[in-house]
DOROKOL-163413 format. One record per residue: x, y, z negated of N, C-alpha, C, CB in turn. Coordinates in steps of 0.05 Angstrom, whole numbers, plus 5000, padded with zeros to 4 digits. Glycine has a CB too. Layout:
// residues N
XYZXYZXYZXYZ ...
This chain:
// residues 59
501749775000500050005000501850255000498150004976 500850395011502250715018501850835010502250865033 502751114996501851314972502551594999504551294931 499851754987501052044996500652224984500452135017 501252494981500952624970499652944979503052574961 496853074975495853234983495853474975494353164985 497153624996499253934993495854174983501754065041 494254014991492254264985491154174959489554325008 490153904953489853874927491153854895489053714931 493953774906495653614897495053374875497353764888 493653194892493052964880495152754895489852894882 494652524886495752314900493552174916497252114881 494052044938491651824950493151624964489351944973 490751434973492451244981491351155003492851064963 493550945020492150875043488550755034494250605059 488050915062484950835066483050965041484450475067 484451165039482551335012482751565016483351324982 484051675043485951975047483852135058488851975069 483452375052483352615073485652515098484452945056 484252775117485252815138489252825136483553085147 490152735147493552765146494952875153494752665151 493253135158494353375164495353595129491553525187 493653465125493953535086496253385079491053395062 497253155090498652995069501552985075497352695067 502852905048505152835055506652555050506353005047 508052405063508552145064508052055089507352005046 508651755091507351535063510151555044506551085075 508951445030511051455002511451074990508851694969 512850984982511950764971511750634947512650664979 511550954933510750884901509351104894513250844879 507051154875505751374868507451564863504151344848 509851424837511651694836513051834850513051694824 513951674868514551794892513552044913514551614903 510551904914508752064925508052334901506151854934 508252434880507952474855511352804863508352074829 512752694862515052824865515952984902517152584852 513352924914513952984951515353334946509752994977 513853464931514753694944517853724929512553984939 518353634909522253684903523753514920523553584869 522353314925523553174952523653334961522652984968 522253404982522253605006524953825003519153795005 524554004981525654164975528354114969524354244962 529053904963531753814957533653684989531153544932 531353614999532353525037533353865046528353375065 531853895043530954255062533654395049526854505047 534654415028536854555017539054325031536854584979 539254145034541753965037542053965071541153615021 540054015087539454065113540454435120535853995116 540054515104540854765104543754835100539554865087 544854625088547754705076549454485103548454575032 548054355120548554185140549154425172545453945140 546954585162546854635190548954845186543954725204 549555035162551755235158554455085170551955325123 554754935158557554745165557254755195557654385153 555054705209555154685234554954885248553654545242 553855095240554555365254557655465251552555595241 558455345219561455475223561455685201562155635256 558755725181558755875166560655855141556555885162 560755535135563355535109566155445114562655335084 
């Protein structure tokens, strides 16, 4: 079973229980997981960021 996580509610749901998936984020494959999406996110997005500096030549 797949966990996601809904950026407008912020609940958790699960396959075949979801709103539309345009709301969601995942799949995830643990509630907590799905539970923690947006510091995920936010922790990619900073490490992607410090990726692309290197690649521009910024550090």
């Amino acid at each position: 079973m797949a966990y996601w996580y809904n950026v407008n509610s912020g609940r958790i749901e699960q396959d075949g229980d979801t709103e539309s998936k345009d709301h969601l984020m995942g799949p995830y494959a643990t509630e907590d997981e799905a539970r923690a999406a947006l510091e995920t996110s936010r922790a990619r997005n900073e490490a992607w960021d410090e990726q692309d500096k290197k690649w521009d030549g910024e550090e």
